[in-house]
Backbone as JSON Lines, residues from 0, in Angstrom:
{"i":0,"aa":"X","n":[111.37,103.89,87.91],"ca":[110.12,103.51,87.29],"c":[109.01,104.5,87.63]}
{"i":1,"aa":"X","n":[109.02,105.0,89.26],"ca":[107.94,105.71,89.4],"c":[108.22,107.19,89.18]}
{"i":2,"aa":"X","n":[109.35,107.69,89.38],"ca":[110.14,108.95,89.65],"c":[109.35,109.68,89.09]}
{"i":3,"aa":"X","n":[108.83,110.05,87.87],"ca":[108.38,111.1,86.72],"c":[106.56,110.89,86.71]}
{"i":4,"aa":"X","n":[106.29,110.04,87.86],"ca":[104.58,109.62,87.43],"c":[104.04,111.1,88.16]}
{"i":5,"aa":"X","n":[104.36,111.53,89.19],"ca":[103.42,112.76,89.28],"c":[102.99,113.65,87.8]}
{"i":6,"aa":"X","n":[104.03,113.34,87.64],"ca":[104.06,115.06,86.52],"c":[102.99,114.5,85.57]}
{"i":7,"aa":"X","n":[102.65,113.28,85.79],"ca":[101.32,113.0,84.72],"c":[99.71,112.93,85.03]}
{"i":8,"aa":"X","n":[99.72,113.32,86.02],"ca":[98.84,113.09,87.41],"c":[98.2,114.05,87.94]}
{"i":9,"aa":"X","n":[97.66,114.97,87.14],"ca":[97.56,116.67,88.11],"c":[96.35,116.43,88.69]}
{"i":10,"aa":"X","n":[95.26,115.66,88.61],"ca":[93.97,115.13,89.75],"c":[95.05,114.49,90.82]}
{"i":11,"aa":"X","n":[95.84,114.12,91.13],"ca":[96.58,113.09,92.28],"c":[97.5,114.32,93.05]}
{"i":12,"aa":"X","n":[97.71,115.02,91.86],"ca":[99.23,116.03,93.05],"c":[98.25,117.09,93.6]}
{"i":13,"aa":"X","n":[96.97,117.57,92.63],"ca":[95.86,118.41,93.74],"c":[95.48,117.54,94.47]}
{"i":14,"aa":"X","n":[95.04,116.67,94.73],"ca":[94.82,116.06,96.46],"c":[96.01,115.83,97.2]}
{"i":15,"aa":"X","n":[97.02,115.49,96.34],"ca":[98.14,115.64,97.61],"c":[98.72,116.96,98.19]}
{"i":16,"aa":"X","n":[97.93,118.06,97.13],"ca":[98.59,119.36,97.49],"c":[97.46,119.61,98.97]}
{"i":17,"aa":"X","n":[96.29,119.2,98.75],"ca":[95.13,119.16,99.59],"c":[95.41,118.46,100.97]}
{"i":18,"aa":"X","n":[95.62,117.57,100.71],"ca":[96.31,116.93,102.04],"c":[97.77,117.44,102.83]}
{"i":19,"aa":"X","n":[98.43,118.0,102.09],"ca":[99.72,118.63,102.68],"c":[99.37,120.33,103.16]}
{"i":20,"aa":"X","n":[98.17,120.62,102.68],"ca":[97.62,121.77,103.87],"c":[96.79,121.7,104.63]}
{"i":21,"aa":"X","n":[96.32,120.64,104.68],"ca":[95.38,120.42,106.22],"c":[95.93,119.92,106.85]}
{"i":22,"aa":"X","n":[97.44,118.84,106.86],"ca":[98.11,118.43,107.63],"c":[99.02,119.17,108.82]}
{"i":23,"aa":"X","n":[98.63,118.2,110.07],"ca":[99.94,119.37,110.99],"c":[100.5,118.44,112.11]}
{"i":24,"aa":"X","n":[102.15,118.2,111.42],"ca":[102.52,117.5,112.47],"c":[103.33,116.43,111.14]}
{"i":25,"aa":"X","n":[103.89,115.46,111.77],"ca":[104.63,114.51,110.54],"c":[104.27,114.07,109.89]}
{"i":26,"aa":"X","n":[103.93,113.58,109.15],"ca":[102.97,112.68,108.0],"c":[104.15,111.26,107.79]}
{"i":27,"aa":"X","n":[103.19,110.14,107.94],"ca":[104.41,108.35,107.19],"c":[103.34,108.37,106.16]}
{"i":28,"aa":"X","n":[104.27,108.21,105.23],"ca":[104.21,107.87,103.58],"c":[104.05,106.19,103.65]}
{"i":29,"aa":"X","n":[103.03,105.04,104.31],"ca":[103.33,103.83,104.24],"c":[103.27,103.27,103.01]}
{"i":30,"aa":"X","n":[104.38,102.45,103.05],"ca":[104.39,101.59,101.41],"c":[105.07,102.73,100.2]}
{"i":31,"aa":"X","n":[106.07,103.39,100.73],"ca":[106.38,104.35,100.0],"c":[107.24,104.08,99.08]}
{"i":32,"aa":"X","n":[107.76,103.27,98.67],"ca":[108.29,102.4,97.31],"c":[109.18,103.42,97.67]}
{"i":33,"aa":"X","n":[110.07,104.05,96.09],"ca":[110.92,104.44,95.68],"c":[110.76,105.92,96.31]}
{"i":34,"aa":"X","n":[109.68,106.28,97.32],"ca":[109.9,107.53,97.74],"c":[109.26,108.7,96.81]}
{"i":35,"aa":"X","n":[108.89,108.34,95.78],"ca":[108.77,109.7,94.89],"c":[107.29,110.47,95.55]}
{"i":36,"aa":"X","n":[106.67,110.01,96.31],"ca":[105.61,110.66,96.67],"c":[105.97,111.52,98.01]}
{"i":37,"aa":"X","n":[106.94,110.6,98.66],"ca":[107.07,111.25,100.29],"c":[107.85,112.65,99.64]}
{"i":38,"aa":"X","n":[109.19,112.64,98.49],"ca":[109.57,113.6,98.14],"c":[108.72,114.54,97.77]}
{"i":39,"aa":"X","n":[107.44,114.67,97.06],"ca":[106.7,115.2,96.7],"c":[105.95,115.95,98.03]}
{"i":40,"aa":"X","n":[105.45,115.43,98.99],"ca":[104.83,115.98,99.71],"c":[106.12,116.95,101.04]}
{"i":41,"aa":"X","n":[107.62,116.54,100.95],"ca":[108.16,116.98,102.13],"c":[108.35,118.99,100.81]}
{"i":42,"aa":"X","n":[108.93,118.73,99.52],"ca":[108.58,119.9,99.25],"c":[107.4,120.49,98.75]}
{"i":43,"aa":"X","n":[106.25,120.1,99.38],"ca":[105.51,120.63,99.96],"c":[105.35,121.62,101.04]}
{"i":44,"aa":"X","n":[106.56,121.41,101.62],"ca":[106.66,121.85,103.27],"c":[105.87,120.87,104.03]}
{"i":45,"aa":"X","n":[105.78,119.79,104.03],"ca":[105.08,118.38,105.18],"c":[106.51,118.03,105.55]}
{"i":46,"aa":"X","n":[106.93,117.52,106.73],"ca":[107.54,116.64,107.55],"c":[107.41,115.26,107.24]}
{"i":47,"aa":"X","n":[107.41,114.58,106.16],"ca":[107.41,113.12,105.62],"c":[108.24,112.58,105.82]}
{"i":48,"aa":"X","n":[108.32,111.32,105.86],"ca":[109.1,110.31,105.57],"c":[108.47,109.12,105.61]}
{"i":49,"aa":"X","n":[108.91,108.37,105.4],"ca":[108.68,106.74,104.39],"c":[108.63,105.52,105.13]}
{"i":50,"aa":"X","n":[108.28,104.92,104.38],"ca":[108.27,103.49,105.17],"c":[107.43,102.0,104.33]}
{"i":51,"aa":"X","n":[108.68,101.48,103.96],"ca":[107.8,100.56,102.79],"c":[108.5,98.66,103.69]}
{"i":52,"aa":"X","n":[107.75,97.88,103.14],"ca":[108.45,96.63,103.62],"c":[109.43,96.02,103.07]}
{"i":53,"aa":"X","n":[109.41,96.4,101.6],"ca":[110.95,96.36,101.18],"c":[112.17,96.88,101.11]}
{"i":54,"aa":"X","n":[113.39,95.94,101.47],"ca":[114.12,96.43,102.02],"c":[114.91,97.64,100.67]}
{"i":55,"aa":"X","n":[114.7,96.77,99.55],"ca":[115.79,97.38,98.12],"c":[114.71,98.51,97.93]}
{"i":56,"aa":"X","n":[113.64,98.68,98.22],"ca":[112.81,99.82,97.58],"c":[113.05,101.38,98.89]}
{"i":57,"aa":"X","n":[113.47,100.82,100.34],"ca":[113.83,101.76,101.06],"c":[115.48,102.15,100.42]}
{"i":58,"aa":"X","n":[115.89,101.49,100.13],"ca":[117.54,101.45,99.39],"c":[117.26,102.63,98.2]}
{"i":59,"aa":"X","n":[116.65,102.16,97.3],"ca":[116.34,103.26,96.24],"c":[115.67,104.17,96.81]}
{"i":60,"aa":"X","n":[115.05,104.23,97.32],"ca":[114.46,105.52,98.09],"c":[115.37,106.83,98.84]}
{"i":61,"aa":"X","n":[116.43,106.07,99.58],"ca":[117.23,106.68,100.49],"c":[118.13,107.04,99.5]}
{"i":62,"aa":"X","n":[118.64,106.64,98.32],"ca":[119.7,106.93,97.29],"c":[119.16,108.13,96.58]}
{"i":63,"aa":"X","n":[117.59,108.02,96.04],"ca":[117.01,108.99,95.36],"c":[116.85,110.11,96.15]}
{"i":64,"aa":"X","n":[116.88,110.02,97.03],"ca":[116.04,111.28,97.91],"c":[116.93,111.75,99.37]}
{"i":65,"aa":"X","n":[118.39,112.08,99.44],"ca":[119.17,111.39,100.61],"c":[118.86,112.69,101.87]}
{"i":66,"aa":"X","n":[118.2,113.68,101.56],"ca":[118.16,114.19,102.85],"c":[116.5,113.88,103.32]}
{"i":67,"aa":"X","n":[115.81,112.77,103.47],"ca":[114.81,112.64,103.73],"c":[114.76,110.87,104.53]}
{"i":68,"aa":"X","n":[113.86,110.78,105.18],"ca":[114.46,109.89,106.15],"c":[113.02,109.03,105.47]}
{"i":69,"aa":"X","n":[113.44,107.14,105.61],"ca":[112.67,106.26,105.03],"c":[113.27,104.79,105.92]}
{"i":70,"aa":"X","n":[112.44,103.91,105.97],"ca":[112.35,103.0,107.01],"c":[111.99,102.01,106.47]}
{"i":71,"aa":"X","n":[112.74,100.35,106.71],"ca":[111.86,99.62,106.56],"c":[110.94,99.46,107.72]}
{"i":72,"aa":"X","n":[109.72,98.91,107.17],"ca":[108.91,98.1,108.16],"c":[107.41,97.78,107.69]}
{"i":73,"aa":"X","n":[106.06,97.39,108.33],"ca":[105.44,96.93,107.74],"c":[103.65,97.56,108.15]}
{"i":74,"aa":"X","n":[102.83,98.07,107.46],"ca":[101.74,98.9,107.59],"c":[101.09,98.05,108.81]}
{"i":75,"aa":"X","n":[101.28,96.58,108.89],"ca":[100.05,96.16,109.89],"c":[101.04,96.36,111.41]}
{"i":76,"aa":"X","n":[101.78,96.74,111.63],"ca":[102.33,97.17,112.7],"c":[103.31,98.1,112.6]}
{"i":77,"aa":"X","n":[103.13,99.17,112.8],"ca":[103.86,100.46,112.39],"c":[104.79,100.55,113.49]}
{"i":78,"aa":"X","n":[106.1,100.82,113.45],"ca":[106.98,101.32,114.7],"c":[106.75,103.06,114.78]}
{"i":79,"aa":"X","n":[105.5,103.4,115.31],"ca":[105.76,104.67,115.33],"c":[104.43,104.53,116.92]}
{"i":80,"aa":"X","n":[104.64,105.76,117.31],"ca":[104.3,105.62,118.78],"c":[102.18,105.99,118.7]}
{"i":81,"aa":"X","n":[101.81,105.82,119.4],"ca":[100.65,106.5,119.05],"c":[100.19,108.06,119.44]}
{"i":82,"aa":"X","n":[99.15,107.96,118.23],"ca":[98.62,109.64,118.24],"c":[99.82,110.63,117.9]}
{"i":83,"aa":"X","n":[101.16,110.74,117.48],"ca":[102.24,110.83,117.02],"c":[102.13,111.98,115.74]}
{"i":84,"aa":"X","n":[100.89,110.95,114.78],"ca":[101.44,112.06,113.29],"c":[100.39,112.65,112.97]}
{"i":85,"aa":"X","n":[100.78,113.57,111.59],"ca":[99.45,114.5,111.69],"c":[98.46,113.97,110.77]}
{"i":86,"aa":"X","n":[99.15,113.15,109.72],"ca":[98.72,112.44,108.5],"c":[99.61,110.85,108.42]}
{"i":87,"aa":"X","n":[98.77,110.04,107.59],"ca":[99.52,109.06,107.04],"c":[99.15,108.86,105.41]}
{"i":88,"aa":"X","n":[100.0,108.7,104.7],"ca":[99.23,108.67,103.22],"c":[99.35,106.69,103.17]}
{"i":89,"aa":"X","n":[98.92,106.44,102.2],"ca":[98.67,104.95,101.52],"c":[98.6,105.28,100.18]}
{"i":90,"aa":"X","n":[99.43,105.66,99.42],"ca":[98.67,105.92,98.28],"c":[99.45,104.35,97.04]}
{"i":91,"aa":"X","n":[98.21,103.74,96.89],"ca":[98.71,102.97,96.23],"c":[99.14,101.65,96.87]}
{"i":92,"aa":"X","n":[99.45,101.68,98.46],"ca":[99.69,100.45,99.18],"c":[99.1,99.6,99.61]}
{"i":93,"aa":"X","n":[97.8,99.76,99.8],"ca":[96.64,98.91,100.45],"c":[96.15,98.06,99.33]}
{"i":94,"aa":"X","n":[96.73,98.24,98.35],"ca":[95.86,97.67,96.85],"c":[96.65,95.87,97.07]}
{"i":95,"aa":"X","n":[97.69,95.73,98.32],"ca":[98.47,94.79,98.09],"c":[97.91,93.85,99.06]}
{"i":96,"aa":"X","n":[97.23,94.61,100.42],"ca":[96.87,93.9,101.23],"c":[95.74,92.42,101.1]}
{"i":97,"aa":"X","n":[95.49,91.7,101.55],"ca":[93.88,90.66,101.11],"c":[92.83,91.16,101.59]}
{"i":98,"aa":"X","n":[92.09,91.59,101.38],"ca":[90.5,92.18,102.21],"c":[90.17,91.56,103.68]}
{"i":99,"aa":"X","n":[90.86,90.51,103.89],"ca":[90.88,90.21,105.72],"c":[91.59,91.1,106.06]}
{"i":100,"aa":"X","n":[92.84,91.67,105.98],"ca":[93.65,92.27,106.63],"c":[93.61,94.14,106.48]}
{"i":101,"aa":"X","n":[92.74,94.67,105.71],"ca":[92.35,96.2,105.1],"c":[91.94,96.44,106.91]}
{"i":102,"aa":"X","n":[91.03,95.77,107.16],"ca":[90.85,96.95,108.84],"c":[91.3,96.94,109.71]}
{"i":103,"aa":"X","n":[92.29,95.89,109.98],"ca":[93.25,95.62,110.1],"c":[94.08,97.03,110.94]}
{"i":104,"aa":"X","n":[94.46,97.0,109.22],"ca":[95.39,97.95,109.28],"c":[95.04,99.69,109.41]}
{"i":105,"aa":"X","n":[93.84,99.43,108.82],"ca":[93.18,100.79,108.93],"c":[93.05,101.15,111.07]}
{"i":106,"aa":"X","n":[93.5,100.17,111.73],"ca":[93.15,100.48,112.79],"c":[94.3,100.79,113.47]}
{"i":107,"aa":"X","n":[95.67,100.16,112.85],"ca":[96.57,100.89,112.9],"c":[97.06,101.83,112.65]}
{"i":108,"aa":"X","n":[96.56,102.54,111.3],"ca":[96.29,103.58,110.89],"c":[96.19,104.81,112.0]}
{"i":109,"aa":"X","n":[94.86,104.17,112.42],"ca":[94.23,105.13,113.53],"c":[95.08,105.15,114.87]}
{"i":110,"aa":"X","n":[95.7,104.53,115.11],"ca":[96.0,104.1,116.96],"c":[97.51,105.36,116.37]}
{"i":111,"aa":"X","n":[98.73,105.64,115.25],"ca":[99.43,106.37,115.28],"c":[98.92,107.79,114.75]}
{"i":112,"aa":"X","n":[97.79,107.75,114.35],"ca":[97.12,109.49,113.99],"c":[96.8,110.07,114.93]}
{"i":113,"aa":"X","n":[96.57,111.23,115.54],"ca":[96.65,112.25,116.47],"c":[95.45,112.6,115.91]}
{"i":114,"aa":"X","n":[94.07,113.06,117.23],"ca":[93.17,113.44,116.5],"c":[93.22,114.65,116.11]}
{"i":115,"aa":"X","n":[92.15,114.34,115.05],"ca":[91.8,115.03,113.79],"c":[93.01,115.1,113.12]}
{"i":116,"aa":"X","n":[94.28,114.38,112.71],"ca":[94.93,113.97,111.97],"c":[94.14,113.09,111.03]}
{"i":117,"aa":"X","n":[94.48,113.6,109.55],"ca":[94.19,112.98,108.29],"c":[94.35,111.67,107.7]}
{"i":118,"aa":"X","n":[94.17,110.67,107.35],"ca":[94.84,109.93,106.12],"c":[94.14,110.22,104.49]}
{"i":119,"aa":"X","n":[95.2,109.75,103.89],"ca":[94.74,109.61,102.34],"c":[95.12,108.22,101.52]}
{"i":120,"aa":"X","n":[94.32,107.9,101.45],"ca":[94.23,106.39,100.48],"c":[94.41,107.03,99.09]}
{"i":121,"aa":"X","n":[94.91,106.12,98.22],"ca":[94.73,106.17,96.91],"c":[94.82,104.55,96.39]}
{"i":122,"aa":"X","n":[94.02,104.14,95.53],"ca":[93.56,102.57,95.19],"c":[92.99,102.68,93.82]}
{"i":123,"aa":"X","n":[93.05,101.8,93.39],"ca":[91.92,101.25,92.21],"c":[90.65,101.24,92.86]}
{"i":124,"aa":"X","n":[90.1,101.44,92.04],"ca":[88.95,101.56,92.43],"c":[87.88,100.28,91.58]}
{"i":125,"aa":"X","n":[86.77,100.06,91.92],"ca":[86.02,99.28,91.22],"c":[85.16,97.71,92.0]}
{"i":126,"aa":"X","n":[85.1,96.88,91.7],"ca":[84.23,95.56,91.92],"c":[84.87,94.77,93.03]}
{"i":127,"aa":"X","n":[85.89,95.62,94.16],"ca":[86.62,94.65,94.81],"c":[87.01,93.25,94.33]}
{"i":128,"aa":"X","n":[87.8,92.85,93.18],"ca":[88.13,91.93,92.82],"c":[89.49,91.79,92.82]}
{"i":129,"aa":"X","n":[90.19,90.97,92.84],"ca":[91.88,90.67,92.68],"c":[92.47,90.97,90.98]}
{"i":130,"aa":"X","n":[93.73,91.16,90.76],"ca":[94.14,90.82,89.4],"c":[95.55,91.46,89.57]}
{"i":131,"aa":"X","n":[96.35,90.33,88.65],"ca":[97.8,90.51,88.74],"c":[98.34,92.14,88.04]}
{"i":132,"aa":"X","n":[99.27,92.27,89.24],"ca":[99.95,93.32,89.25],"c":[101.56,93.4,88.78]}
{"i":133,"aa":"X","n":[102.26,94.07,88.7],"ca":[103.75,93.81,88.58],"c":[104.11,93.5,89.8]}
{"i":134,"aa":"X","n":[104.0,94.01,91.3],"ca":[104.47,93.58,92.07],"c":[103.78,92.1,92.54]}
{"i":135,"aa":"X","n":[102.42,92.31,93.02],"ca":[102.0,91.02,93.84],"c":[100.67,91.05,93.22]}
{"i":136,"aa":"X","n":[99.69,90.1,93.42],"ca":[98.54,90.51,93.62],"c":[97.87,91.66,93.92]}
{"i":137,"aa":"X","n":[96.85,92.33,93.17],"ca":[95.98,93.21,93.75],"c":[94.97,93.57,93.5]}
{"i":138,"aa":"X","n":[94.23,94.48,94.44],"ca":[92.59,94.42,94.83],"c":[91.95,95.44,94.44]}
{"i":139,"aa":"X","n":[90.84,95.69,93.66],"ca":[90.33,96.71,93.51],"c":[88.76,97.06,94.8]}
{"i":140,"aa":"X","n":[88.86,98.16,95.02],"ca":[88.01,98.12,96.37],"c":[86.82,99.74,95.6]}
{"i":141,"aa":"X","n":[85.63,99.18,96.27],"ca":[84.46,100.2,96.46],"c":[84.93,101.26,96.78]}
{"i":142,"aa":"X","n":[84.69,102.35,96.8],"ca":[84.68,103.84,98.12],"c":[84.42,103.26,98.96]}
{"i":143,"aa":"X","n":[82.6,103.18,98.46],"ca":[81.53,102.72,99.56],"c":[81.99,102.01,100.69]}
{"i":144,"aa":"X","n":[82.71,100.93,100.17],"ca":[83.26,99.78,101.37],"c":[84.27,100.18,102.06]}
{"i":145,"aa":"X","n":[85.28,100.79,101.41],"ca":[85.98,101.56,102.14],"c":[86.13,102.49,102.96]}
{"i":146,"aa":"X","n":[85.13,103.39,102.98],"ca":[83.92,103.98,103.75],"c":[83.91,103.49,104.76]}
{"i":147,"aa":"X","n":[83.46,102.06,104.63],"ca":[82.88,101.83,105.75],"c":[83.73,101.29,106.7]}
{"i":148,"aa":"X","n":[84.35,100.69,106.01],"ca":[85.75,100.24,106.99],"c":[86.32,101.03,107.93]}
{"i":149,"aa":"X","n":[86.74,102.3,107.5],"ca":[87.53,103.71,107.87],"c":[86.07,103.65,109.01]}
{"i":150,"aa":"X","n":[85.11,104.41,108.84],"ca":[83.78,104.83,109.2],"c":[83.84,103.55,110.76]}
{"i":151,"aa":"X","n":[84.33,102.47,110.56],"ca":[84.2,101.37,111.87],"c":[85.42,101.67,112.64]}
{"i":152,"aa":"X","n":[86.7,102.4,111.96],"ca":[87.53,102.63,112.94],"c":[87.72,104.01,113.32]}
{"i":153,"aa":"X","n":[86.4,104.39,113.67],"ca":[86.64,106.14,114.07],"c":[86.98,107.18,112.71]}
{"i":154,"aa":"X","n":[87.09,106.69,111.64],"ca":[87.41,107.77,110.58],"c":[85.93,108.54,110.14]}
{"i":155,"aa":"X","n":[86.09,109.68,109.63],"ca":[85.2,110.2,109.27],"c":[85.43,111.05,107.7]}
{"i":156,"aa":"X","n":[84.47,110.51,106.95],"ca":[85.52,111.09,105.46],"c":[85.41,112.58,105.13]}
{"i":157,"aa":"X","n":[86.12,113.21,104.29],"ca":[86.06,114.17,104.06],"c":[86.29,114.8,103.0]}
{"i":158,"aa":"X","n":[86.6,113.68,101.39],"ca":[86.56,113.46,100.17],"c":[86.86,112.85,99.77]}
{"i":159,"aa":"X","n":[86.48,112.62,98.57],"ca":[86.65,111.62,97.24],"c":[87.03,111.81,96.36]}
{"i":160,"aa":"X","n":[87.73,111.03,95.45],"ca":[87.73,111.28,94.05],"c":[87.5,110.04,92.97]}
{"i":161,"aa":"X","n":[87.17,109.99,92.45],"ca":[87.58,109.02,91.32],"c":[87.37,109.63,90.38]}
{"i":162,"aa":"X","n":[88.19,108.58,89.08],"ca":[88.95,109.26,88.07],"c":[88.83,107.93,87.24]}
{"i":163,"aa":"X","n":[88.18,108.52,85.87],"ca":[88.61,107.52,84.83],"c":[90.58,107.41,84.65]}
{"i":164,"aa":"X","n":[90.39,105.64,83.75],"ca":[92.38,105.83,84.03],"c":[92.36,106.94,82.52]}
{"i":165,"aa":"X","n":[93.98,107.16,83.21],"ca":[93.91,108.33,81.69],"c":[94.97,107.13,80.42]}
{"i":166,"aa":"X","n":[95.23,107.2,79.09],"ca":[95.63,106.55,78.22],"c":[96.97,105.78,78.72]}
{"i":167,"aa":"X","n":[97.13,104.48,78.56],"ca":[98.63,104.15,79.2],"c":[98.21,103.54,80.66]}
{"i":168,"aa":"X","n":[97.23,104.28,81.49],"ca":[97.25,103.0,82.64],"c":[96.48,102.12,82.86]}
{"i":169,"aa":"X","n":[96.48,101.08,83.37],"ca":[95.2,100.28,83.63],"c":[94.03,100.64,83.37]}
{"i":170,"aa":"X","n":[93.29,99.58,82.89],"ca":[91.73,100.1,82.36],"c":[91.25,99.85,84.17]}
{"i":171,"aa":"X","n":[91.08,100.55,85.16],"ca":[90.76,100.55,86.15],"c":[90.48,101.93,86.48]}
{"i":172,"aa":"X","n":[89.3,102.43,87.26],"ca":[89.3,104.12,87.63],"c":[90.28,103.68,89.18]}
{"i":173,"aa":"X","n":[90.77,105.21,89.13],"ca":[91.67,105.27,90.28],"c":[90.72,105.87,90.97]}
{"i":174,"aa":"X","n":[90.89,106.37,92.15],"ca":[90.37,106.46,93.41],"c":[91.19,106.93,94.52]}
{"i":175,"aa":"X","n":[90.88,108.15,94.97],"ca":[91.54,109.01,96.23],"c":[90.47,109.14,97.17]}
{"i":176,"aa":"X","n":[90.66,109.05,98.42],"ca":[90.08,108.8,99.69],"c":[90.78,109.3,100.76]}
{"i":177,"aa":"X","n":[90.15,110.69,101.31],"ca":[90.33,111.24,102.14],"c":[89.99,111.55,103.32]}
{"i":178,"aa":"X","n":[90.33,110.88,104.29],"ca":[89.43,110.61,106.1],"c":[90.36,111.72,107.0]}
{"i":179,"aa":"X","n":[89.39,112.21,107.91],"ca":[90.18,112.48,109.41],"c":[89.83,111.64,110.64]}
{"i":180,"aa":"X","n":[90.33,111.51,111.47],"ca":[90.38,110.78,112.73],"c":[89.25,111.51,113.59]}
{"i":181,"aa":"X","n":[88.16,110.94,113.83],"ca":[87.45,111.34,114.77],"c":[88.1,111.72,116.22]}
């Protein structure tokens, strides 16, 4: 389903090309579904690998992509050690979380990034409101607020994007968000 979405995406693969050269050190792809992004960024030359909470989406992942390593487990408690990686991406995963649990995790975020290690969000963007998704529920979130969230757990940003949707996706602007670890 997702395999072929980069190639439609050239605002999304320049920030991920952006993020895979300031990165140094491993990068977790959390919520990495079917993998097509962690693949994207390891030929990059990044050290990626994956990690989504479903178990059949690490299954397709590991089938699609077999020399690249992917994990179950779950963003609000990461099995990875701290200060560890150089980056973590989200792109697209946090849109699942409920707005109690976003700093949450953003603080987990922080406790496995190594400073001045990166993350990159990618979200809908818009009125922080809910609305059904194919998978679960999901949230559309501010920058601004998001900002500030990151901004309360030591992040410090270091770009933005938003993007009208282009024909075919959600009438929602997307949104890339780029922090380093104080």
């Amino acid at each position: 389903m997702f395999s072929g979405v980069l190639d439609v995406l050239p605002l999304e693969r320049a920030v991920l090309g952006a993020f895979a050269e300031l990165v140094r050190g491993p990068v977790a792809d959390v919520g990495c579904g079917p993998g097509h992004v962690t693949a994207h960024l390891a030929a990059l030359g990044v050290e990626a690998f994956g990690i989504d909470l479903s178990p059949e989406m690490v299954g397709i992942a590991r089938r699609a992509h077999p020399g690249l390593r992917f994990e179950v487990g779950t963003m609000t408690a990461l099995e990875v050690e701290d200060g560890v990686l150089g980056g973590v991406l989200a792109f697209y995963s946090i849109i699942h979380l409920p707005p109690g649990e976003v700093a949450g995790v953003f603080g987990e975020f922080a406790r496995v990034l190594a400073p001045g290690g990166y993350l990159l969000i990618g979200f809908f963007a818009g009125d922080e409101s809910a609305f059904d998704h194919k998978v679960a529920v999901a949230y559309r979130w501010s920058v601004d607020r998001l900002v500030e969230l990151l901004r309360d757990k030591g992040f410090v940003e270091v770009a933005r994007m938003v993007r009208e949707p282009y024909e075919g996706e959600r009438p929602f602007q997307q949104g890339q968000l780029l922090v380093r670890k104080g």
